[in-house]
N, C-alpha and C positions, 0 to 999 in steps of 0.2 A: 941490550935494552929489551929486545924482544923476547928471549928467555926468562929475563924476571917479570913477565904480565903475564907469560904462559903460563909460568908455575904459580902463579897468583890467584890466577884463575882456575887452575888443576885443585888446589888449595880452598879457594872458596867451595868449590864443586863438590870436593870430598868432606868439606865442612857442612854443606847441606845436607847430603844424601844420610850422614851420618846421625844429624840430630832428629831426619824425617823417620828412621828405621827405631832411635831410639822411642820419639813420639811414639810411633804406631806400636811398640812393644808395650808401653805402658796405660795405652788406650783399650786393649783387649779386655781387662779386668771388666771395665766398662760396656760393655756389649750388653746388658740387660739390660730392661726398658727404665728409664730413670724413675724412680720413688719405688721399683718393686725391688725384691730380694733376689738375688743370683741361685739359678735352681744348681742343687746339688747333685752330685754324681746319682745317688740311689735312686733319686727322683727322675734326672732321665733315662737311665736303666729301666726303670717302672716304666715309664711312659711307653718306651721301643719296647717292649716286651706285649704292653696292652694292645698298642698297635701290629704288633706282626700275629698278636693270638688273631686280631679282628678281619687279618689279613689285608691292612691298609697299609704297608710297605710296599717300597717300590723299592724292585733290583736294584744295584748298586752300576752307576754308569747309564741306568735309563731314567727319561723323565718323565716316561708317559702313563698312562695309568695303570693301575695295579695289574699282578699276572692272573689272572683266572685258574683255580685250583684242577687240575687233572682231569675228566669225567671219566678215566679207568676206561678199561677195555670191552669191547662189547660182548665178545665170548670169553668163556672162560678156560683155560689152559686143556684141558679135556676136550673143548669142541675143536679146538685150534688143530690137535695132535689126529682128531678125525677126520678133519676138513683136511687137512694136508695129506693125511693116507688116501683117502681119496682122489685127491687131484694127483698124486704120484703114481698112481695106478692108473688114471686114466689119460696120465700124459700132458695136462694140463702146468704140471710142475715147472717150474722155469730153472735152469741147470745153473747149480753154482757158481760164483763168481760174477765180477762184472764185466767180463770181455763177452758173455754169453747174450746180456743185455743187447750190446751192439753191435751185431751183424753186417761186415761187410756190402758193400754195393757189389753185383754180381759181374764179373769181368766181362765186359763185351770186345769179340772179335773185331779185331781190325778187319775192312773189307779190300784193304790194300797190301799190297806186297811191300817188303823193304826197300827194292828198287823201287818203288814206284813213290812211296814217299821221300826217300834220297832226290829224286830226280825231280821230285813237286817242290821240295823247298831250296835245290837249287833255284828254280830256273825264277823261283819267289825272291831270292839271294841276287841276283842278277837284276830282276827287273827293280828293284829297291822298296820290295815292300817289307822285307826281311830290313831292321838297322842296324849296322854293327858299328863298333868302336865308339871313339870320343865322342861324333857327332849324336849317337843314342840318346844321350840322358837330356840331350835338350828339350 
């Protein structure tokens, strides 16, 4: 008894979704504003065409306002290739790659001996300021 209201119900279910998907296919035609005419393909091509000469497109995936076009570089390829022979002569040059960017922290000496720190975290171990095992992660 319970099987035949399951599938009854699986039955309506799939009888709805199916006439709402058919609905919404045949509604798309409709998407203009009613009493005007449906713009045609050439006509929105024109349009996104006016609009990207005017530079009122927005990238695709963003929604916020237009991108501001380039302002180009402030020297020109000449001053660039002077400006840099200069700084490479005078050392100013920063060395290729990016490991150069980031400079290690400068190793500081330990002021303790190996026994002496063995024998420091023993007796840390011992007095239980060191935790080890299960009781740890509490």
């Amino acid at each position: 008894m319970v099987s035949k209201s399951f599938f009854s119900a699986v039955a309506v279910a799939l009888i709805a979704t199916a006439s709402q998907s058919a609905t919404a296919q045949t509604s798309t035609t409709d998407a203009a504003a009613p009493g005007t005419a449906p713009v045609t393909r050439e006509q929105r091509k024109a349009d996104t065409a006016a609009a990207n000469k005017a530079g009122q497109l927005v990238p695709a995936g963003q929604a916020g306002p237009g991108m501001t076009p380039p302002s180009g570089p402030s020297m020109s390829r000449d001053e660039r290739k002077s400006q840099a022979q200069v700084d490479a002569k005078s050392g100013k040059m920063a060395p290729a790659g990016d490991a150069a960017a980031h400079k290690p922290a400068p190793a500081t000496k330990s002021t303790k001996s190996r026994a002496d720190r063995k024998a420091e975290t023993a007796a840390a171990n011992k007095s239980g300021k060191i935790k080890s095992g299960e009781g740890s992660f509490r």
